[in-house]
PDB file of N, H, CA, C and O in Angstrom:
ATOM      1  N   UNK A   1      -3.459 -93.272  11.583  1.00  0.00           N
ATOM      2  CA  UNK A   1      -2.794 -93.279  10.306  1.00  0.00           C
ATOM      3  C   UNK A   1      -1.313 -93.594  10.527  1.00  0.00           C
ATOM      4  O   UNK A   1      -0.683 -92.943  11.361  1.00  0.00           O
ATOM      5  N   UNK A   2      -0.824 -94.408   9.931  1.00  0.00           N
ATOM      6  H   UNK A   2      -1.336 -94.937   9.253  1.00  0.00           H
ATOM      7  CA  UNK A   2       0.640 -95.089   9.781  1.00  0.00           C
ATOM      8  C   UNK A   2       1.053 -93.714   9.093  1.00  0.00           C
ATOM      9  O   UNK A   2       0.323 -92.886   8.548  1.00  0.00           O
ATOM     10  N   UNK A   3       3.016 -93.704   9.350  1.00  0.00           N
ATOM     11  H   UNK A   3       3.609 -94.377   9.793  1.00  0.00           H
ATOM     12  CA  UNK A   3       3.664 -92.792   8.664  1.00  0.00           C
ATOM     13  C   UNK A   3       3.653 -93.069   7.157  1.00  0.00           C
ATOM     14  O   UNK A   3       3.496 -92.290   6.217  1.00  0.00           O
ATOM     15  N   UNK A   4       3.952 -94.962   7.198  1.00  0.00           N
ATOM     16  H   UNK A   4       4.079 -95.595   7.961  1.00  0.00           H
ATOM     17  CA  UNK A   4       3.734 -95.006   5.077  1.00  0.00           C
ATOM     18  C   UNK A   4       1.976 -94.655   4.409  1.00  0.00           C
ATOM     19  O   UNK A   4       1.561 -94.785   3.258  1.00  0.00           O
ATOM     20  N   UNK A   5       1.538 -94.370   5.166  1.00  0.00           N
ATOM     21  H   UNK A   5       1.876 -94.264   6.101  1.00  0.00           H
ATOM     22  CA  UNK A   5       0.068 -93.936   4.146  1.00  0.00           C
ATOM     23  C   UNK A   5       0.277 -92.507   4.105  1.00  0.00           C
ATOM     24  O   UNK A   5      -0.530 -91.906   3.397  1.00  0.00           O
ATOM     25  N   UNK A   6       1.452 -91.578   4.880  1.00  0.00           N
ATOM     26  H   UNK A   6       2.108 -92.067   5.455  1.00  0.00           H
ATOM     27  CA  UNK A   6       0.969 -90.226   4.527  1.00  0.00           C
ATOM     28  C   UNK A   6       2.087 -90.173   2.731  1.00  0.00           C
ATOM     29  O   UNK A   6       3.273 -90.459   2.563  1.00  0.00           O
ATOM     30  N   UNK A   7       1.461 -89.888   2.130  1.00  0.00           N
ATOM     31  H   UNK A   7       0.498 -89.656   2.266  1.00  0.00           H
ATOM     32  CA  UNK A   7       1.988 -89.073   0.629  1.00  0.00           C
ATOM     33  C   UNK A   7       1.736 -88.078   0.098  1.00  0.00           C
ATOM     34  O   UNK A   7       0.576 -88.072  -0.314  1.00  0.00           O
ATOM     35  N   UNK A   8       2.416 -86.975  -0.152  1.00  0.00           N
ATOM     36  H   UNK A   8       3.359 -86.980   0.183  1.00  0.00           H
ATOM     37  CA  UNK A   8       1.991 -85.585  -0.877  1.00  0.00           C
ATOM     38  C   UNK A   8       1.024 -84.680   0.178  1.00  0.00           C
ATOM     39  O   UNK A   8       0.092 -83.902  -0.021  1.00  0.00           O
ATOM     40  N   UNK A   9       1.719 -85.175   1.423  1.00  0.00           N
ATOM     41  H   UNK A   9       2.477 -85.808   1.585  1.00  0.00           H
ATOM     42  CA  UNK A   9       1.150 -83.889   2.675  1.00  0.00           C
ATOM     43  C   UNK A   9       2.266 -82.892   2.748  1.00  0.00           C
ATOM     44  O   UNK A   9       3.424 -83.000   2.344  1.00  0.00           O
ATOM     45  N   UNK A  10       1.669 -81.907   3.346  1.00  0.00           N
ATOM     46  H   UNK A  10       0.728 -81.819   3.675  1.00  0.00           H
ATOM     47  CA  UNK A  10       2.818 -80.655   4.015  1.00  0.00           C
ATOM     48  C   UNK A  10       2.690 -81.329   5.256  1.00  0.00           C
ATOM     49  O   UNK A  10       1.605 -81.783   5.619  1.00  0.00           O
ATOM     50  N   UNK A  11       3.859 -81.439   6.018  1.00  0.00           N
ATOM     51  H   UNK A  11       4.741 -81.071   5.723  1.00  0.00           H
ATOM     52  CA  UNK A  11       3.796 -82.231   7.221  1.00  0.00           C
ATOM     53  C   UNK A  11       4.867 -81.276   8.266  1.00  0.00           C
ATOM     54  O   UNK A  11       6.036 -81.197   7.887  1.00  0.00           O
ATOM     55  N   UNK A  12       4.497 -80.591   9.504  1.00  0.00           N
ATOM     56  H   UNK A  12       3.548 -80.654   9.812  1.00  0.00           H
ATOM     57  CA  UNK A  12       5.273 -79.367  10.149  1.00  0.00           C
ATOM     58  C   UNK A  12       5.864 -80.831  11.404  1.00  0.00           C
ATOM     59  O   UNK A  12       4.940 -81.312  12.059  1.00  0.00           O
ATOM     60  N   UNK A  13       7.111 -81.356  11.630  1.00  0.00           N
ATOM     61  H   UNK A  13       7.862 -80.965  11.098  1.00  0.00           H
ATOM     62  CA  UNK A  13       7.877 -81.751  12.493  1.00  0.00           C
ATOM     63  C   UNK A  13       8.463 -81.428  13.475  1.00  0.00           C
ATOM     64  O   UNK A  13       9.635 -81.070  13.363  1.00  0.00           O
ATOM     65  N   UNK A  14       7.897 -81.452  14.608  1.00  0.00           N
ATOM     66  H   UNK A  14       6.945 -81.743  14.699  1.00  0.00           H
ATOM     67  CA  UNK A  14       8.665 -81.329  15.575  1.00  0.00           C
ATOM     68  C   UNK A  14       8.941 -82.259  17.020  1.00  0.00           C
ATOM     69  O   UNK A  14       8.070 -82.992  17.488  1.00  0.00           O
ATOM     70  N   UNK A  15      10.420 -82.075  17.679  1.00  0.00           N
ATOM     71  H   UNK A  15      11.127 -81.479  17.299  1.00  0.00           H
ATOM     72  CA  UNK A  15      10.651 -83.445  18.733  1.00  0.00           C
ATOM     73  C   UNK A  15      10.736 -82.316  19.875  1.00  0.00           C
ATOM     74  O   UNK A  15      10.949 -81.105  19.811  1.00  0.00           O
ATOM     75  N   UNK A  16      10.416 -83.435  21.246  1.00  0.00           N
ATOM     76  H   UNK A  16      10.242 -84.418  21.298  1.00  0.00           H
ATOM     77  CA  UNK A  16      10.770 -82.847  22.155  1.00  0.00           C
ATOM     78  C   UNK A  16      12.307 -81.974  22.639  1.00  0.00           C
ATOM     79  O   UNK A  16      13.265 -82.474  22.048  1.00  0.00           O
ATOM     80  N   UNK A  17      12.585 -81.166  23.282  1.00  0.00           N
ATOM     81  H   UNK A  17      11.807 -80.760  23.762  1.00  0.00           H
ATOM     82  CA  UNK A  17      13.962 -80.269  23.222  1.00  0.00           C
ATOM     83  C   UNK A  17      14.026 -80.739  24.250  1.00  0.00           C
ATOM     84  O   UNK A  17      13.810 -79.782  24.994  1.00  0.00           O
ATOM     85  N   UNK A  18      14.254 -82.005  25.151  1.00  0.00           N
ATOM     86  H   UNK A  18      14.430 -82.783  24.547  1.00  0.00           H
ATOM     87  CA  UNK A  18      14.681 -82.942  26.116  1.00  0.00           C
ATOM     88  C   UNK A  18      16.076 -83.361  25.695  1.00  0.00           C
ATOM     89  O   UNK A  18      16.311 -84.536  25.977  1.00  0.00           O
ATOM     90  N   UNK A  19      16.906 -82.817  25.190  1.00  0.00           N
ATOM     91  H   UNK A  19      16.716 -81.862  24.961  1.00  0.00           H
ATOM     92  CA  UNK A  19      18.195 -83.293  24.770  1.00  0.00           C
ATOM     93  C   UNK A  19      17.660 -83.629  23.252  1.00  0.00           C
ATOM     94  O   UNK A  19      16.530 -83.474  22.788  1.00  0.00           O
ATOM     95  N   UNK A  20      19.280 -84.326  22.414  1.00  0.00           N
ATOM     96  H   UNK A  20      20.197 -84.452  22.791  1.00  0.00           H
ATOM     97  CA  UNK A  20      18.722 -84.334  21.660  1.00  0.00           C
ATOM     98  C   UNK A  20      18.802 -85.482  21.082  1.00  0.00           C
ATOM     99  O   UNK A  20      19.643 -85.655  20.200  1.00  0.00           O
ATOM    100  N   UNK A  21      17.975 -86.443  21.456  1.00  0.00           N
ATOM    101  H   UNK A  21      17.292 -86.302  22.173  1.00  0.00           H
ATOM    102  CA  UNK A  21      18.152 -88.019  21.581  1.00  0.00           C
ATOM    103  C   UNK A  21      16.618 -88.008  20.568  1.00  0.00           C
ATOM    104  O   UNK A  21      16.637 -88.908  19.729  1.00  0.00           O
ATOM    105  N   UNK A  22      15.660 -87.353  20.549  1.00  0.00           N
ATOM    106  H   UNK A  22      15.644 -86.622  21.230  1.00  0.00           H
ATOM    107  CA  UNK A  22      14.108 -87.039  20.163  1.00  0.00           C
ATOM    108  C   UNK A  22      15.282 -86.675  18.948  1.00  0.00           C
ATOM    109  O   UNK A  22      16.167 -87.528  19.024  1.00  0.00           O
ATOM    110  N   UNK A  23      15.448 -86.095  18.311  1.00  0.00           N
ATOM    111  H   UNK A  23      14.729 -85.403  18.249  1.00  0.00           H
ATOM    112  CA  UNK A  23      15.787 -85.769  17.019  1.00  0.00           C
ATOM    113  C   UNK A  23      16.433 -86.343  15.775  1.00  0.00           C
ATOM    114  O   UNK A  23      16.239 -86.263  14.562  1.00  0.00           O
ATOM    115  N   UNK A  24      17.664 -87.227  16.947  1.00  0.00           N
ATOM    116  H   UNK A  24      17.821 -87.292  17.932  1.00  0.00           H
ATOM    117  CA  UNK A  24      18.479 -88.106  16.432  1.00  0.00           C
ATOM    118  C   UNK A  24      17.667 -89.506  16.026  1.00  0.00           C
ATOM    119  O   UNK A  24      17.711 -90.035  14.915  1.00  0.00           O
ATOM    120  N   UNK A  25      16.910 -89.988  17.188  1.00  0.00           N
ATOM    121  H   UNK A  25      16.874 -89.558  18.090  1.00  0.00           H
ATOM    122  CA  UNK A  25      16.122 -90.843  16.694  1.00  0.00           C
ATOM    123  C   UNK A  25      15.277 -90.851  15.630  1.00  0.00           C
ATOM    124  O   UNK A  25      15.003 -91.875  15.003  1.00  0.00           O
ATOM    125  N   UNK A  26      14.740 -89.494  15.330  1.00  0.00           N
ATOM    126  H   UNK A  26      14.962 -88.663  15.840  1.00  0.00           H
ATOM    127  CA  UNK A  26      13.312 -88.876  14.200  1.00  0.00           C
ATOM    128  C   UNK A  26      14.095 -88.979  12.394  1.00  0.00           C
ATOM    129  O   UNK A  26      13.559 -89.353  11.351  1.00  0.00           O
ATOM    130  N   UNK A  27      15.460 -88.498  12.637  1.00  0.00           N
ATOM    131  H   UNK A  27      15.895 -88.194  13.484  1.00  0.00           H
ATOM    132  CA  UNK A  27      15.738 -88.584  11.251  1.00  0.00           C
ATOM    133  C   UNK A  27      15.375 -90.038  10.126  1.00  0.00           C
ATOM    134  O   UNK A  27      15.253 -89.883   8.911  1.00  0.00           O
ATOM    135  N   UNK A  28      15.272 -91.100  10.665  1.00  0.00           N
ATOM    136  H   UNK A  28      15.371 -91.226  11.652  1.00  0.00           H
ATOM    137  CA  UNK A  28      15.018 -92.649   9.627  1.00  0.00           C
ATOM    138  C   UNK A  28      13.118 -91.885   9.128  1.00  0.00           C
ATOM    139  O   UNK A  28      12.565 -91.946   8.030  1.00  0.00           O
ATOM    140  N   UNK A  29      12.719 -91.398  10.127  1.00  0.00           N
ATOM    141  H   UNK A  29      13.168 -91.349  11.019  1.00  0.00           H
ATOM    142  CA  UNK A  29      10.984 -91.129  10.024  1.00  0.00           C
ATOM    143  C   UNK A  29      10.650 -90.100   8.886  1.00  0.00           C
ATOM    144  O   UNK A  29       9.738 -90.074   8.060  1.00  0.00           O
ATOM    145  N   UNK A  30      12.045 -88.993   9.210  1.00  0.00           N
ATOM    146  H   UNK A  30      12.786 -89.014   9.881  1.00  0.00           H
ATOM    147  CA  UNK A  30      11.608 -87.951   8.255  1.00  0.00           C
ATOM    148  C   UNK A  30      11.824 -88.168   6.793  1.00  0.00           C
ATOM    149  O   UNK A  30      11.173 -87.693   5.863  1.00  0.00           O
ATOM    150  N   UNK A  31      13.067 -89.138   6.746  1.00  0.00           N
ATOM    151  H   UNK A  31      13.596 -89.524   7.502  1.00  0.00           H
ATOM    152  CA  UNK A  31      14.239 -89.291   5.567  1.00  0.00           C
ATOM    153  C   UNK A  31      12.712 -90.008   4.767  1.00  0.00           C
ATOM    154  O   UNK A  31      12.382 -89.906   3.586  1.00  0.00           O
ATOM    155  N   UNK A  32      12.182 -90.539   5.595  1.00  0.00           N
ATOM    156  H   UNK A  32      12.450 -90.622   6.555  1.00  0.00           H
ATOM    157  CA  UNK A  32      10.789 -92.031   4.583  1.00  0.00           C
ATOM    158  C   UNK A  32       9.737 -90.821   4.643  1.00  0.00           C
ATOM    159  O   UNK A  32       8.724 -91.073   3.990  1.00  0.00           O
ATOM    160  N   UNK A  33       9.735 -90.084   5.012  1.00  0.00           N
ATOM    161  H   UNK A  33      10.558 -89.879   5.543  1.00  0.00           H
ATOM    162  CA  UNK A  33       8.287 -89.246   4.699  1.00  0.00           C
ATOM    163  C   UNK A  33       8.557 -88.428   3.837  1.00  0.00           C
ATOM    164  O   UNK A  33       7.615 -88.139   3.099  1.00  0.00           O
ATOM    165  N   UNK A  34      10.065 -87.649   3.538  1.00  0.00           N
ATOM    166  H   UNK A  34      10.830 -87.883   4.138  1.00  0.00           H
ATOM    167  CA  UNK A  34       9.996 -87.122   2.324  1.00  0.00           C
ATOM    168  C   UNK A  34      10.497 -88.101   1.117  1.00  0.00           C
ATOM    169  O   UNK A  34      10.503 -87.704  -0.049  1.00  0.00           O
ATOM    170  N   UNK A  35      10.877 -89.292   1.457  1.00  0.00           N
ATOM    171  H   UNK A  35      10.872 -89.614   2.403  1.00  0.00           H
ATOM    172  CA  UNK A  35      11.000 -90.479  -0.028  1.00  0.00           C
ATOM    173  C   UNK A  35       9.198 -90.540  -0.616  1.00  0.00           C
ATOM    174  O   UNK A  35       8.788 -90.844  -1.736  1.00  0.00           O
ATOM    175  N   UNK A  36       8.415 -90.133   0.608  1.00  0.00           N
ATOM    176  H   UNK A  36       8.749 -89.886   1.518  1.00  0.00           H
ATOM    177  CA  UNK A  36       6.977 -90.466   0.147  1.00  0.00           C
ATOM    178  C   UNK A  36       6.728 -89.517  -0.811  1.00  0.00           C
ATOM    179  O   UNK A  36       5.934 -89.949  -1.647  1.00  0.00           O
ATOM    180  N   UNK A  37       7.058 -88.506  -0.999  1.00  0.00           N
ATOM    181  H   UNK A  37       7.702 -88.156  -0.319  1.00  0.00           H
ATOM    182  CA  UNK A  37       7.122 -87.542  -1.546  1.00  0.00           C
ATOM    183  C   UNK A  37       6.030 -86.164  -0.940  1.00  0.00           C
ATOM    184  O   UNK A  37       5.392 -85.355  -1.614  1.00  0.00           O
ATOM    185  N   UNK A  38       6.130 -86.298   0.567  1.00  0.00           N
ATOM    186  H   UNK A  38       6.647 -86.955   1.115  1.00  0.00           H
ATOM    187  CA  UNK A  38       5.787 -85.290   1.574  1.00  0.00           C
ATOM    188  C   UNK A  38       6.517 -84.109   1.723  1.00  0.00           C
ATOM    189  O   UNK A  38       7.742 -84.227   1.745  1.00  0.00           O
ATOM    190  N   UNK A  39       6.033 -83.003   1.828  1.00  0.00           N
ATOM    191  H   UNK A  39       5.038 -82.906   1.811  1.00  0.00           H
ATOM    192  CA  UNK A  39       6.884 -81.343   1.954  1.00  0.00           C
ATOM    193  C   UNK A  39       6.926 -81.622   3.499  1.00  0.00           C
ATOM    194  O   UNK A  39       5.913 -81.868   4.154  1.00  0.00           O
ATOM    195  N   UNK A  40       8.123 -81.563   3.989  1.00  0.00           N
ATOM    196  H   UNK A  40       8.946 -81.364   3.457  1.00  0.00           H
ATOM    197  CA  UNK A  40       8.424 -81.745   5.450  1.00  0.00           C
ATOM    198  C   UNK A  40       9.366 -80.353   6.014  1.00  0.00           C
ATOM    199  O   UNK A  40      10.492 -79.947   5.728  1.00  0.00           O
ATOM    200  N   UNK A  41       8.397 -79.915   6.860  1.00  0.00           N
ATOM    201  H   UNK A  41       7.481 -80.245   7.092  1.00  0.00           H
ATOM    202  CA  UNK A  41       8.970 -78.824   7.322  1.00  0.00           C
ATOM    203  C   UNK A  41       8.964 -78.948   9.217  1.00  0.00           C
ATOM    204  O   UNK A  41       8.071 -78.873  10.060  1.00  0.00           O
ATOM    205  N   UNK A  42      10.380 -79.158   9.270  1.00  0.00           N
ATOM    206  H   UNK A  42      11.105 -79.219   8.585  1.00  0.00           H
ATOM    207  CA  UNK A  42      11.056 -79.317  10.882  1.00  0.00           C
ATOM    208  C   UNK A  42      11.411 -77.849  11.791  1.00  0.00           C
ATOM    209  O   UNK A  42      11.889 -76.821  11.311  1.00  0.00           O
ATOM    210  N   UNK A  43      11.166 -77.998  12.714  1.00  0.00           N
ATOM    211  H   UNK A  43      10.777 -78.833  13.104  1.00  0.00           H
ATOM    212  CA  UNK A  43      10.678 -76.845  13.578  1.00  0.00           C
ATOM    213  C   UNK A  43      11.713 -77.429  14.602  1.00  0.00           C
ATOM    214  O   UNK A  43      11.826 -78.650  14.710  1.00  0.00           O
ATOM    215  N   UNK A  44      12.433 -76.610  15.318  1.00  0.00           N
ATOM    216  H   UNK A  44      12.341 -75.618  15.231  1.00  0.00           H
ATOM    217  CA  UNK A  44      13.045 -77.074  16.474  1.00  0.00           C
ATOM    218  C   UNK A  44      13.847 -75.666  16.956  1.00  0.00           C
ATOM    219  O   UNK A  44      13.649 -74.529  16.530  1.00  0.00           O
ATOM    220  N   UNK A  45      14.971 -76.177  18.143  1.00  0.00           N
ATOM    221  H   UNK A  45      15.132 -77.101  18.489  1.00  0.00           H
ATOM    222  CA  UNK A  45      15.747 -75.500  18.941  1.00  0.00           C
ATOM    223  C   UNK A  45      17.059 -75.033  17.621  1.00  0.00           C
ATOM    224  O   UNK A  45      16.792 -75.372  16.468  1.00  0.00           O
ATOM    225  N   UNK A  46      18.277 -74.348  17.856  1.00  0.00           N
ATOM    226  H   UNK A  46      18.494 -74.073  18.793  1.00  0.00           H
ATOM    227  CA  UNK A  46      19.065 -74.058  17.456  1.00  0.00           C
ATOM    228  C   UNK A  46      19.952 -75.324  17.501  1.00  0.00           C
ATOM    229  O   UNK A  46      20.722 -75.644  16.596  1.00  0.00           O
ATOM    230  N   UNK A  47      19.796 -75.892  18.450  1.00  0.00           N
ATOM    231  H   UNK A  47      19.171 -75.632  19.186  1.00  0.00           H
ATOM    232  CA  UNK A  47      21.018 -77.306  18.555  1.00  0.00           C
ATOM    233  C   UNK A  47      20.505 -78.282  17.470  1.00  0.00           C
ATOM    234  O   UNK A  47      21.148 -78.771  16.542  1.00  0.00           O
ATOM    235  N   UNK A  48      19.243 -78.451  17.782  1.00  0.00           N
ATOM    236  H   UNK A  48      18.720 -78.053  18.536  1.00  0.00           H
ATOM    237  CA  UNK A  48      18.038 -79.703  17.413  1.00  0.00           C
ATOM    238  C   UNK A  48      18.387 -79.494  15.531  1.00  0.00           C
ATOM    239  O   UNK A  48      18.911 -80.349  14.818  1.00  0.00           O
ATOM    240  N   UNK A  49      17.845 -77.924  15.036  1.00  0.00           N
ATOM    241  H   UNK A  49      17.419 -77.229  15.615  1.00  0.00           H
ATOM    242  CA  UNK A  49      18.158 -77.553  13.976  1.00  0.00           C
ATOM    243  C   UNK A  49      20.116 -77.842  13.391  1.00  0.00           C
ATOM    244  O   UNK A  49      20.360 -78.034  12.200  1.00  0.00           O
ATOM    245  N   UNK A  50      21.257 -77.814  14.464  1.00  0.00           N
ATOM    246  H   UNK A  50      21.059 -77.658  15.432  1.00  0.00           H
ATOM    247  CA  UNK A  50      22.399 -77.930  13.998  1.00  0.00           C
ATOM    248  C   UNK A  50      22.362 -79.714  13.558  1.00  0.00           C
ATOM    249  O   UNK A  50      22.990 -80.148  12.592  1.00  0.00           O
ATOM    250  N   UNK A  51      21.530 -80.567  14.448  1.00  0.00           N
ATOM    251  H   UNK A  51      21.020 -80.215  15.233  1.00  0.00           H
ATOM    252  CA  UNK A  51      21.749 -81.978  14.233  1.00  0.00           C
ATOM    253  C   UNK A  51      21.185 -82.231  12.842  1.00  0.00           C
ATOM    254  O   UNK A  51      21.648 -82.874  11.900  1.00  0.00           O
ATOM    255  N   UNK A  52      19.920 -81.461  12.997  1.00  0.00           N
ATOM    256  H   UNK A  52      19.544 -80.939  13.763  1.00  0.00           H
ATOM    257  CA  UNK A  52      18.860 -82.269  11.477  1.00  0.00           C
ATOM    258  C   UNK A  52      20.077 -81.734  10.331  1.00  0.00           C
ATOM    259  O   UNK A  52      20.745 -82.369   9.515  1.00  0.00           O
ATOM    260  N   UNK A  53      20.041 -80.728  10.572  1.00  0.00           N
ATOM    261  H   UNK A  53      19.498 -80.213  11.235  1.00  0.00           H
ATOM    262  CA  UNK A  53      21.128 -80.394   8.806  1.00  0.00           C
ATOM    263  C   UNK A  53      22.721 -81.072   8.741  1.00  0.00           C
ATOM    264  O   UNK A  53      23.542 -81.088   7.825  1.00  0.00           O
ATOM    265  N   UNK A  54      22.760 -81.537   9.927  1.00  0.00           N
ATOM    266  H   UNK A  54      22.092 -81.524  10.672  1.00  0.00           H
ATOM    267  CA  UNK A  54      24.181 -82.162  10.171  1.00  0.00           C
ATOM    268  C   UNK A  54      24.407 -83.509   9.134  1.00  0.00           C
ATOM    269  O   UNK A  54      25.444 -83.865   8.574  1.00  0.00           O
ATOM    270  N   UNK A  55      22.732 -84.259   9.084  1.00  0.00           N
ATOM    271  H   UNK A  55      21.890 -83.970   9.539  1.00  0.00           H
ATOM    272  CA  UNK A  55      22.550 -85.254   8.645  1.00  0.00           C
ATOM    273  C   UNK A  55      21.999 -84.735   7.233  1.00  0.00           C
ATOM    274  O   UNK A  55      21.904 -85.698   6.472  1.00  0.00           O
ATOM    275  N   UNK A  56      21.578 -83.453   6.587  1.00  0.00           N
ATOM    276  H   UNK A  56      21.656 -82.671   7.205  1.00  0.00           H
ATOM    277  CA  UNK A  56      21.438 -83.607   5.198  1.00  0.00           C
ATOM    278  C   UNK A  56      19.995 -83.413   5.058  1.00  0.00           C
ATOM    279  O   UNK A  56      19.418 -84.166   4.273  1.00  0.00           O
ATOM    280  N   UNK A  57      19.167 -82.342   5.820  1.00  0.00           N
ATOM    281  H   UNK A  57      19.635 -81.731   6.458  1.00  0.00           H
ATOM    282  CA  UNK A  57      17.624 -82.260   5.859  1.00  0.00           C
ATOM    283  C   UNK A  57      17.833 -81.187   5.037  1.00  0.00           C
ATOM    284  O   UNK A  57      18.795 -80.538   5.450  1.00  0.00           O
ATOM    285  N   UNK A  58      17.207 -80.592   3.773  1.00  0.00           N
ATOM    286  H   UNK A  58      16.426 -81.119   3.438  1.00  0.00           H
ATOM    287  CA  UNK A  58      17.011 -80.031   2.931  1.00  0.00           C
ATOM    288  C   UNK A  58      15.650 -78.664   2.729  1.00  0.00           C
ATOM    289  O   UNK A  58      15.545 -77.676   2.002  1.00  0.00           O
ATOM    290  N   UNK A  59      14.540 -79.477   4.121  1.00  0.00           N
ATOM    291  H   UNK A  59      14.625 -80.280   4.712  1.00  0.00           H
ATOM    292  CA  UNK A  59      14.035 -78.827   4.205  1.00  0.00           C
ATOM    293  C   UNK A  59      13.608 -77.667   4.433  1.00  0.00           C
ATOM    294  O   UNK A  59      14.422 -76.744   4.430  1.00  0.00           O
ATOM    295  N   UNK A  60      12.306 -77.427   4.675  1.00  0.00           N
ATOM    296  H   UNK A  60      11.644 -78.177   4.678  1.00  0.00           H
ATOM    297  CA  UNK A  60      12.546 -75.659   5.298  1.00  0.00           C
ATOM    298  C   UNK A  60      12.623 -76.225   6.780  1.00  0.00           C
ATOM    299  O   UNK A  60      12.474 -77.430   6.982  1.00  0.00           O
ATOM    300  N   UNK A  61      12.879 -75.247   7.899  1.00  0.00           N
ATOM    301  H   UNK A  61      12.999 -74.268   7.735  1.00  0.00           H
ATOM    302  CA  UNK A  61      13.221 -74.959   8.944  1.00  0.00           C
ATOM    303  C   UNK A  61      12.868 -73.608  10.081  1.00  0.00           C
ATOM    304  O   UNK A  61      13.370 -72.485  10.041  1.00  0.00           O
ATOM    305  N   UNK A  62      12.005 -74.053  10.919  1.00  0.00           N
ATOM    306  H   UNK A  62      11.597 -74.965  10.952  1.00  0.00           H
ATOM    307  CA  UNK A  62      11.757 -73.023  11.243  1.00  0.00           C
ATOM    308  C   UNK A  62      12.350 -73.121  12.933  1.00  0.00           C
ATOM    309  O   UNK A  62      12.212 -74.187  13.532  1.00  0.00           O
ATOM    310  N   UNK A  63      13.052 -71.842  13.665  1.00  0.00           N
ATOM    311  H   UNK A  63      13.164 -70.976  13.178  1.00  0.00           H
ATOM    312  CA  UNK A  63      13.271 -71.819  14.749  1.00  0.00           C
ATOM    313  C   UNK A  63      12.236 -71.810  15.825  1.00  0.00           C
ATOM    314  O   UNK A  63      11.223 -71.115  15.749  1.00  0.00           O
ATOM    315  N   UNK A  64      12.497 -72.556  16.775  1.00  0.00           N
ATOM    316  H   UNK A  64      13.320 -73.121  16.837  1.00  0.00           H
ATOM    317  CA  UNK A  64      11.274 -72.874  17.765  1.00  0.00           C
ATOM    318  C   UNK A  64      11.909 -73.129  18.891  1.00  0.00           C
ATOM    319  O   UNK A  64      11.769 -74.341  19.053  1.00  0.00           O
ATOM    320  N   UNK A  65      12.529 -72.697  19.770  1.00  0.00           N
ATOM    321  H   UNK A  65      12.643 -71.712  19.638  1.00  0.00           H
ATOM    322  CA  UNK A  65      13.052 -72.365  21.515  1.00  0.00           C
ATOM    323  C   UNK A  65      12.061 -73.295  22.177  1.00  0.00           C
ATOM    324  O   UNK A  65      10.890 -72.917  22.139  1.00  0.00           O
ATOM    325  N   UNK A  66      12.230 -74.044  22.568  1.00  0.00           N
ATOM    326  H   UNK A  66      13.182 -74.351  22.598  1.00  0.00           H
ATOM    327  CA  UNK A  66      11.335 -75.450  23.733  1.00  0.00           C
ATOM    328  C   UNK A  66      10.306 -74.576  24.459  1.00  0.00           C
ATOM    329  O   UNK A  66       9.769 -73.512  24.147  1.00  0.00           O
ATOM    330  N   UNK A  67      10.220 -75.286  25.409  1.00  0.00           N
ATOM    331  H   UNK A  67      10.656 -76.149  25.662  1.00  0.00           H
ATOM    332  CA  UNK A  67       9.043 -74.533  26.966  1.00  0.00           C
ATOM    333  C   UNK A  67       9.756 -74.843  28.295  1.00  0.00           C
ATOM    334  O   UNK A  67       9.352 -74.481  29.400  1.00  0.00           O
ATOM    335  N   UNK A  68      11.107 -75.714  27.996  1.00  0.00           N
ATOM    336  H   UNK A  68      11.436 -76.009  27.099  1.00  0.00           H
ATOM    337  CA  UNK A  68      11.984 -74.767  29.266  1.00  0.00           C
ATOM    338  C   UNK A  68      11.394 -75.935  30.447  1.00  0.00           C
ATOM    339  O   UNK A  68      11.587 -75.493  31.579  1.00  0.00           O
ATOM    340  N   UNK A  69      10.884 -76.984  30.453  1.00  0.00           N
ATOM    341  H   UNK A  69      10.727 -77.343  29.533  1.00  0.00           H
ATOM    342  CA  UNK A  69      10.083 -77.359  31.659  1.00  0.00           C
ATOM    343  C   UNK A  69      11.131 -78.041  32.681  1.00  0.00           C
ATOM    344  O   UNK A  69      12.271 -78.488  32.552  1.00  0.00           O
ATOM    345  N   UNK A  70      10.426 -77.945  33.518  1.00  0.00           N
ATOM    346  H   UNK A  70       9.500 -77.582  33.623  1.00  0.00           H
ATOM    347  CA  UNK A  70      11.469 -78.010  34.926  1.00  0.00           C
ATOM    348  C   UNK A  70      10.483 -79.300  35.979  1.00  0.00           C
ATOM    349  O   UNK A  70       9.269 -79.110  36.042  1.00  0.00           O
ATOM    350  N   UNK A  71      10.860 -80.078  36.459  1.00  0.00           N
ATOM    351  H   UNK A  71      11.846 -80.232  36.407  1.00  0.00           H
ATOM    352  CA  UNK A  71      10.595 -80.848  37.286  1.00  0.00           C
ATOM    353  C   UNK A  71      10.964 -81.144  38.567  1.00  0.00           C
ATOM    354  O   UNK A  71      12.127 -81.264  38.952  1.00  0.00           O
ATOM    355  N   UNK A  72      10.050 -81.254  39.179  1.00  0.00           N
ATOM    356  H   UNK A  72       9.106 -81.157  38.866  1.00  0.00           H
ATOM    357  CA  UNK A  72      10.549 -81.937  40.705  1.00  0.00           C
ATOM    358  C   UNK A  72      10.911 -83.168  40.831  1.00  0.00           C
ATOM    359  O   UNK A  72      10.510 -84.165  40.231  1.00  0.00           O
ATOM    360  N   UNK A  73      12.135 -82.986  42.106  1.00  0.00           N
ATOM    361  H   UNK A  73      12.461 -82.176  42.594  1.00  0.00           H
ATOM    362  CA  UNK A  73      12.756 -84.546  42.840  1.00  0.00           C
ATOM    363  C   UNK A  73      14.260 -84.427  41.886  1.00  0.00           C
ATOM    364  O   UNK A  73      14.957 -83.475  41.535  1.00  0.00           O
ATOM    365  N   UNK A  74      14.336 -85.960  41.681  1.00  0.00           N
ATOM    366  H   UNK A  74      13.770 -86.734  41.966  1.00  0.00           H
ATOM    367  CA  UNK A  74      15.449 -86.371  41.011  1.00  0.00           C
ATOM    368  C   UNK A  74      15.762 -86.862  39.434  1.00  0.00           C
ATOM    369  O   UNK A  74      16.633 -87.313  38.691  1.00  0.00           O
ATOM    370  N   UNK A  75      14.178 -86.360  39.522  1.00  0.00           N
ATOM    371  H   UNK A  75      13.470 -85.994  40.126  1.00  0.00           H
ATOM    372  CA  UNK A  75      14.055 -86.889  38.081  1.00  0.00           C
ATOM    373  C   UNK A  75      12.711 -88.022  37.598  1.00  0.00           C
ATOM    374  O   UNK A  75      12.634 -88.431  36.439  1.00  0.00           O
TER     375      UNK A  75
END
């Protein structure tokens, strides 16, 4: 399913807490899913949450702390 066929869903959003490049990018996606006239409710970190409302998200919001993951090498 394409993002323009969803209309008049409750739709729960959330980006990876890898920095916050996942979030910044997501706002054009969310801004067209609630023009669809979708209830969009974004879930994220405390930072992730300072960016979305930075830009004017209206929605509800729920706090959600990452999983912290850690990797081997250099990356």
């Amino acid at each position: 399913m394409r993002p323009s066929e969803l209309q008049h869903k409750r739709i729960l959003f959330a980006c990876f807490d890898w920095g916050l490049g996942h979030v910044a990018r997501s706002i054009s996606l969310i801004r067209q899913l609630e023009e669809q006239g979708n209830n969009v409710l974004f879930a994220g970190s405390k930072e992730q949450i300072s960016v979305i409302r930075s830009y004017g998200f209206q929605g509800k919001i729920v706090d959600l702390e990452g999983a912290n993951l850690r990797f081997k090498g250099d990356g």
